[in-house]
C-alpha positions in Angstrom: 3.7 -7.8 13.5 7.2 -9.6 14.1 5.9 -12.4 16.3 1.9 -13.0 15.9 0.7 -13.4 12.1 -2.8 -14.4 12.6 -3.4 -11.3 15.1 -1.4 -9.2 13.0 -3.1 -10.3 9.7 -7.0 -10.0 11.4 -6.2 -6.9 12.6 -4.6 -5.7 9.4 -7.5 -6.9 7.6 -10.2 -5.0 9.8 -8.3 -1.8 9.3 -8.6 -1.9 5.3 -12.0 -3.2 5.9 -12.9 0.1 8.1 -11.2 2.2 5.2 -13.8 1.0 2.5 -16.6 1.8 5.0 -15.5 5.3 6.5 -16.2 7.2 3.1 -19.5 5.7 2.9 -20.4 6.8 6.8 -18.9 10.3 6.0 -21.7 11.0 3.1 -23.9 8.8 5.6 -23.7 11.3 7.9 -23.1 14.5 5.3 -19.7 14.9 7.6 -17.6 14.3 4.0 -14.1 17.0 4.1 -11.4 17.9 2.5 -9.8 17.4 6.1 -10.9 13.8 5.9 -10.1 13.4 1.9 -6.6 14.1 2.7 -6.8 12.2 6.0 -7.8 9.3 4.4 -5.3 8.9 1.6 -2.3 9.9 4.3 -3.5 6.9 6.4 -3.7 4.2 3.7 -0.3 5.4 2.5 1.3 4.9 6.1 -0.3 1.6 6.8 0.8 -0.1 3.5 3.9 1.5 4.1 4.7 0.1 7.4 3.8 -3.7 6.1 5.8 -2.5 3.2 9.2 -1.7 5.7 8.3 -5.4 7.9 8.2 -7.4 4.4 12.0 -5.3 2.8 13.5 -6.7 6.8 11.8 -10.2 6.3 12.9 -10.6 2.3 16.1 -8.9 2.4 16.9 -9.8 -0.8 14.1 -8.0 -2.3 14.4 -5.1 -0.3 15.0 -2.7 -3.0 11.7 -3.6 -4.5 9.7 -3.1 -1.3 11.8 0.0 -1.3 10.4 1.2 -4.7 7.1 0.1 -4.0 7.0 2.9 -1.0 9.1 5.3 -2.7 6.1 4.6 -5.8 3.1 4.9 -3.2 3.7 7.6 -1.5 5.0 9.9 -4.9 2.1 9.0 -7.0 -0.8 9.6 -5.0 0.8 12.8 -3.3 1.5 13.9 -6.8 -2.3 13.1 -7.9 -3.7 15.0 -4.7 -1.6 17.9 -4.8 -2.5 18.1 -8.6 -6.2 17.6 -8.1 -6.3 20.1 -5.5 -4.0 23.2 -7.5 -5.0 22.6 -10.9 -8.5 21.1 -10.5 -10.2 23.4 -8.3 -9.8 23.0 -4.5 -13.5 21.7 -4.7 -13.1 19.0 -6.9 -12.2 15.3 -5.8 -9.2 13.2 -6.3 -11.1 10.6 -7.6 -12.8 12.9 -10.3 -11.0 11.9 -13.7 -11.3 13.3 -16.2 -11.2 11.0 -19.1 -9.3 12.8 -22.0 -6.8 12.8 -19.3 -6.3 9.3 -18.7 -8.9 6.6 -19.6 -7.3 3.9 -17.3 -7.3 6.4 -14.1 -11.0 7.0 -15.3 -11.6 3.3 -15.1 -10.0 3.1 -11.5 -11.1 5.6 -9.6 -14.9 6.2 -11.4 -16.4 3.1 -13.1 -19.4 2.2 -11.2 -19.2 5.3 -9.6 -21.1 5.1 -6.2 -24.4 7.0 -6.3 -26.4 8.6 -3.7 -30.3 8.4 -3.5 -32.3 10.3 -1.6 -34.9 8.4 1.0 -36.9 9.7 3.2 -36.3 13.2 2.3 -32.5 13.9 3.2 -30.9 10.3 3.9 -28.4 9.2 1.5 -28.1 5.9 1.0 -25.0 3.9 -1.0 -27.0 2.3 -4.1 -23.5 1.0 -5.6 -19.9 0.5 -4.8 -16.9 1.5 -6.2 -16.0 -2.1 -7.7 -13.4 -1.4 -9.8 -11.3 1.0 -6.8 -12.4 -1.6 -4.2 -11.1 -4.9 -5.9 -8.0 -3.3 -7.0 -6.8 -1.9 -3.5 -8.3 -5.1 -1.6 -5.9 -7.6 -4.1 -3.3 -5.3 -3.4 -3.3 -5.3 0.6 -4.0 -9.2 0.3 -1.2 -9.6 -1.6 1.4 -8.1 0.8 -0.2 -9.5 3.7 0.2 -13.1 1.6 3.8 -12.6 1.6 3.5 -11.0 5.0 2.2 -14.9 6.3 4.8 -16.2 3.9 7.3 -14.9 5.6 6.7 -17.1 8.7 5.9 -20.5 6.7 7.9 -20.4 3.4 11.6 -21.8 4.2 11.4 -21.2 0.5 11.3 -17.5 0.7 12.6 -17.1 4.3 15.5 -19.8 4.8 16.4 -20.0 8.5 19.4 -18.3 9.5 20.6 -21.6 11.7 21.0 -23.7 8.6 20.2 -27.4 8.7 18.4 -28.3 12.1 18.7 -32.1 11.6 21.9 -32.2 12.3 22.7 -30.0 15.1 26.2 -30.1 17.0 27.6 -29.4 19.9 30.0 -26.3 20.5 31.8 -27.3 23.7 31.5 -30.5 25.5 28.8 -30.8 28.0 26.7 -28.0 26.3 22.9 -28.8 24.6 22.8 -29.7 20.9 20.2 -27.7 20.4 20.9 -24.7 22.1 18.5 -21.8 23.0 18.3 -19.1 20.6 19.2 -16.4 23.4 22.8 -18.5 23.4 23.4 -17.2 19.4 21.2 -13.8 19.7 21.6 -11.9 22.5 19.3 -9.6 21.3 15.6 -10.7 20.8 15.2 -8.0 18.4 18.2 -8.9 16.0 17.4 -10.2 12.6 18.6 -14.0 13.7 16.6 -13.9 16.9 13.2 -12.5 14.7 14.2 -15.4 12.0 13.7 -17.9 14.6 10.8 -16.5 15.9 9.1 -16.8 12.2 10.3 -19.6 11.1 7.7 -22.4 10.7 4.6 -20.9 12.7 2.5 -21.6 9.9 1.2 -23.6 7.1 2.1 -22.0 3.8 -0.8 -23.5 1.7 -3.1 -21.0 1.6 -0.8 -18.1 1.7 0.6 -19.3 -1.3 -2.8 -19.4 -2.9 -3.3 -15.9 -2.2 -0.1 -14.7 -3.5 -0.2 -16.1 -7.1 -4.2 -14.8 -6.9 -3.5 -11.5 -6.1 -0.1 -11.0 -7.8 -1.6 -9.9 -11.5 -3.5 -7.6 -9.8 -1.3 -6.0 -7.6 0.8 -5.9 -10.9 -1.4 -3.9 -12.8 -2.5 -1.6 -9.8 1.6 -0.6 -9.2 1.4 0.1 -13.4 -1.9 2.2 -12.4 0.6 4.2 -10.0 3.0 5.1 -12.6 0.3 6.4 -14.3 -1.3 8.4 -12.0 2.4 9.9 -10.8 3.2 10.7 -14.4 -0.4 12.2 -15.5 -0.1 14.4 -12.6 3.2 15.7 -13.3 1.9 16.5 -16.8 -0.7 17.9 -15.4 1.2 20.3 -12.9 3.6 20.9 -16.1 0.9 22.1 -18.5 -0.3 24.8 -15.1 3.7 26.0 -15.1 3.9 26.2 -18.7 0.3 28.2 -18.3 1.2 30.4 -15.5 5.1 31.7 -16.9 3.1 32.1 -20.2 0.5 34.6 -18.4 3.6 36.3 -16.3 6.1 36.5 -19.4 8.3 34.4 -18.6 11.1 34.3 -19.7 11.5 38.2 -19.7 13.6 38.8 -23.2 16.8 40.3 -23.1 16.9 43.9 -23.9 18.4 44.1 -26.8 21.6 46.5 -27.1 
């Protein structure tokens, strides 16, 4: 990740590629669980997370907002699991919605709901996909990996630490005017020495192009997080208030 983009970028890609298959091979192969429910959520939050902690050390000026983005991520959909699985039955999906609850969620996670039809007696076979879940989290992961590309060809976001290049000097006499970058860093893994290692590896046309087509929305799927975090919380608030009703609590006060 801090020194190959395009390997970095393909192999990123593949993985959330593989994510939007392995559901569909699960029910292929009637080997769906609530192991691999959880399993799969718990992955896409760590891999977005770790792009997520590369982009906060590359923009440190935005750090704080890659910072909330995690911090947003990880709360909402653990809220929306753990909710799903106490209060809606420890059978029942995350991505089952109910819509009195919130239409927008319903929208996200069920519109064009993928349906299984039976072939051949007991093969299941995908007839539609989950458009509306699939765009959203694909713009999403291209947007960060956008800015992840930017990050090696934009000296607008990611000014080199060196300065102005065209005019280098010369420290002592007799030394190079353009010195190597192990005489400034002498460790390859401080944030000077990975600066010089991204800057300029890349043409930032079409990373650009990504970014502003992905931005509105990734935009409105961080809005659907806030969402889904505070629904859930609701949620789990309406089982507490349930639950102390049933028990009696608050136990009165005698009185004297």
């Amino acid at each position: 990740m801090p020194l190959h983009p395009r390997t970095c970028s393909l192999l990123y890609s593949i993985s959330c590629l593989l994510d939007a298959l392995d559901g569909y091979a699960a029910r292929r192969f009637e080997q769906s669980t609530k192991f691999g429910a959880v399993l799969d959520m718990v992955t896409d939050r760590c891999t977005t997370s770790c792009l997520l902690v590369f982009l906060a050390q590359a923009f440190p000026r935005w750090s704080i907002v890659f910072q909330g983005l995690i911090s947003l991520d990880l709360a909402s959909h653990y809220m929306h699991m753990y909710a799903t699985l106490s209060m809606g039955g420890s059978g029942q999906s995350h991505k089952n919605v109910d819509e009195s609850r919130s239409w927008i969620l319903k929208q996200y996670y069920s519109n064009n709901v993928c349906t299984l039809t039976l072939f051949w007696g007991r093969v299941p076979t995908l007839t539609n996909q989950q458009k509306v879940l699939f765009t959203f989290c694909a713009m999403n992961e291209i947007f960060f990996i956008a800015l992840y590309l930017l990050s090696f060809s934009s000296p607008l976001l990611s000014p080199t630490l060196l300065g102005d290049k065209q005019t280098p000097s010369s420290i002592q006499p007799g030394s190079p005017a353009a010195p190597k970058p192990s005489m400034f860093f002498t460790s390859p893994w401080s944030a000077g020495a990975m600066e010089m290692a991204r800057a300029n590896k890349m043409d930032s046309t079409v990373p650009w192009i990504l970014t502003l087509a992905s931005a509105p929305v990734m935009i409105v799927k961080q809005y659907i997080n806030v969402v889904q975090m505070v629904k859930a919380s609701q949620w789990l608030a309406e089982g507490d208030r349930e639950a102390r009703r049933q028990a009696g609590l608050p136990h009165k006060p005698h009185s004297a």
